[in-house]
C-alpha positions as CSV (number, residue, x, y, z in Angstrom):
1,X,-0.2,-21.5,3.6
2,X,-4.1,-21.9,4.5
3,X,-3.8,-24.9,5.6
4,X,-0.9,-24.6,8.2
5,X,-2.4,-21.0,9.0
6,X,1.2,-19.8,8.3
7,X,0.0,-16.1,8.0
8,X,-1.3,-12.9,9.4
9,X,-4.5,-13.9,8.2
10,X,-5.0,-17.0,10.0
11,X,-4.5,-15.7,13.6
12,X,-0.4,-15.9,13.8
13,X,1.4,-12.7,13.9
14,X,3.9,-11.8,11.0
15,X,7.5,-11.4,12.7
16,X,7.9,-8.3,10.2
17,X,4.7,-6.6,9.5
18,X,3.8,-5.4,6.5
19,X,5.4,-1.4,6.6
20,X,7.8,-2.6,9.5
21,X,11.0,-0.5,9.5
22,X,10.5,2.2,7.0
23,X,11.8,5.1,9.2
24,X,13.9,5.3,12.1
25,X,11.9,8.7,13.3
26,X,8.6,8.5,13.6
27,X,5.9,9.8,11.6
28,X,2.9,11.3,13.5
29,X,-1.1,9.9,12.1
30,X,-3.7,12.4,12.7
31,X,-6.9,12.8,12.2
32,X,-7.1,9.6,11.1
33,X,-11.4,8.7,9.6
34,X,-12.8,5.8,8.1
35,X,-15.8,6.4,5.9
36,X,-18.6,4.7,3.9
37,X,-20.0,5.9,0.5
38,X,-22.2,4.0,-1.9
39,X,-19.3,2.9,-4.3
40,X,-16.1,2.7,-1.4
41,X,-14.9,2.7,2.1
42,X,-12.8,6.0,2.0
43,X,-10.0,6.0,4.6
44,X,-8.1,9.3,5.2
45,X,-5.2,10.3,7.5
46,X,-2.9,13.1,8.1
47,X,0.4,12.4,8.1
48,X,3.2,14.6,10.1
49,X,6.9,14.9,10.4
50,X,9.5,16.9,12.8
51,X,12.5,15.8,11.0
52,X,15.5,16.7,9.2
53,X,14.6,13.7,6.4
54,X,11.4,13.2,4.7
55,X,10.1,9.7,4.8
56,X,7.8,6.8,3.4
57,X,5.1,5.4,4.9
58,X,2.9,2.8,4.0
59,X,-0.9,3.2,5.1
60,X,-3.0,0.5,4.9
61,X,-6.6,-0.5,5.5
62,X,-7.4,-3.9,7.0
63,X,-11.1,-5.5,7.1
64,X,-11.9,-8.0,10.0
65,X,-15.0,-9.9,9.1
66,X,-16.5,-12.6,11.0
67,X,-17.1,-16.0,9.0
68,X,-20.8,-16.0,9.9
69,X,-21.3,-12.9,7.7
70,X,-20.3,-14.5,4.6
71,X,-22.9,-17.3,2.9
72,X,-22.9,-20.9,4.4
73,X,-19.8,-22.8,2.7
74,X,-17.2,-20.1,2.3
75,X,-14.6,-22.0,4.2
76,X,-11.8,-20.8,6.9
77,X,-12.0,-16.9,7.0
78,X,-8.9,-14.6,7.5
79,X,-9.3,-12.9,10.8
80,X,-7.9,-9.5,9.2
81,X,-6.6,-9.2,5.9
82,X,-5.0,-6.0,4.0
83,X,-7.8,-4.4,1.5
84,X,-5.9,-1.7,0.5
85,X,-2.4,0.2,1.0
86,X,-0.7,3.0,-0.5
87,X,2.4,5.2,-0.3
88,X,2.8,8.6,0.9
89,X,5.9,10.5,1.3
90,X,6.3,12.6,4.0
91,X,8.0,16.0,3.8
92,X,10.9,16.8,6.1
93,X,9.1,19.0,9.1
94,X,5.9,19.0,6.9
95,X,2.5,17.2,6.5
96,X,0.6,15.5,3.6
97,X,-3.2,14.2,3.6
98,X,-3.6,10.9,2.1
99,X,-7.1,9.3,1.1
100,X,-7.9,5.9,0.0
101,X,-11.0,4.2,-1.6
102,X,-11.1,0.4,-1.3
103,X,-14.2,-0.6,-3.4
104,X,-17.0,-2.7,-1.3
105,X,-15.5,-5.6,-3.7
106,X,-12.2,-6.1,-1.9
107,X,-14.6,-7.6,0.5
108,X,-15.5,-10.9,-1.0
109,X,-14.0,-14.1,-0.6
110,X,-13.9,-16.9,-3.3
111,X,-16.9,-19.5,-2.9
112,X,-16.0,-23.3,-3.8
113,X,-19.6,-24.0,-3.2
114,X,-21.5,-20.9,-5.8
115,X,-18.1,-20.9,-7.6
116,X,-17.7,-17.0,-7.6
117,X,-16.8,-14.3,-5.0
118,X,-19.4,-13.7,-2.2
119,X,-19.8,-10.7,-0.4
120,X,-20.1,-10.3,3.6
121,X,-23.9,-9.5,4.8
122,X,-24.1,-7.2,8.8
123,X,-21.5,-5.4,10.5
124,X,-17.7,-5.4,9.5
125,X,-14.8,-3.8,10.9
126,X,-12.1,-1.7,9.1
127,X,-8.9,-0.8,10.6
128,X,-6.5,2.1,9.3
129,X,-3.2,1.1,10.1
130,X,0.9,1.5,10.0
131,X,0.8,-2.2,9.6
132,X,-0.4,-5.7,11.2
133,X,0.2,-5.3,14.2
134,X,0.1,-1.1,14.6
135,X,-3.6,-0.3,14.0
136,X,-4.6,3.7,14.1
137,X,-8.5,3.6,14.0
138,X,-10.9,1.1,13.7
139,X,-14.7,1.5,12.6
140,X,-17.5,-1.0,12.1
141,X,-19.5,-0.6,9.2
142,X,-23.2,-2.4,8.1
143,X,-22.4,-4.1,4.3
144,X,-25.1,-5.4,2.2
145,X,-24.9,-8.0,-0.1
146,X,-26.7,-5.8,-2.4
């Protein structure tokens, strides 16, 4: 898979995303925030429905980190990968608020080189998204090694 960059990760779009086709009427994101404490990036969204069906939708947080960021050695470096999802089901005509904490760990990439997970060093983006290829917010955040 690395090698023939057959994935998301690698700069090739899926064909069906990751949360594609859940509903057939949509399902409204608002207020969506990314936030970071000392222990987690904390992602929260409000999620809204005029329907006569409640619903399922899959919110997930994606990290986009430049090679450069991680020690010399790490190797190929997916240009977004999914750090964290979860579940939320969404009344009929209704709302529920839905917050995620994706530990700084889901960061790090497997060194060959040091032979253990690294962690990124300077500015990293997170996106809050429906899936892929439908991101909701973004935000850049400064990560130390640490």
């Amino acid at each position: 898979m690395i090698a023939s960059s057959a994935t998301y990760l690698y700069g090739q779009d899926a064909i069906f995303p990751f949360g594609h086709g859940l509903t057939l009427s949509p399902t409204r994101w608002e207020q969506p925030a990314i936030t970071p404490t000392t222990e987690a990036i904390h992602a929260a969204v409000t999620l809204e429905r005029d329907a006569v069906l409640s619903a399922h939708e899959v919110v997930q947080v994606y990290a986009s980190v430049d090679a450069d960021r991680y020690p010399a050695g790490i190797g190929r470096v997916p240009s977004m990968r999914l750090i964290g999802s979860q579940v939320a089901e969404v009344p009929a005509s209704g709302s529920t608020q839905l917050e995620l904490l994706i530990p700084w760990t889901r960061l790090r990439l497997w060194s060959v080189e040091e032979e253990q997970f690294v962690a990124p060093e300077g500015t990293v983006t997170i996106h809050l998204a429906r899936s892929s290829r439908d991101i909701v917010a973004s935000r850049e955040l400064l990560v130390s090694r640490e």
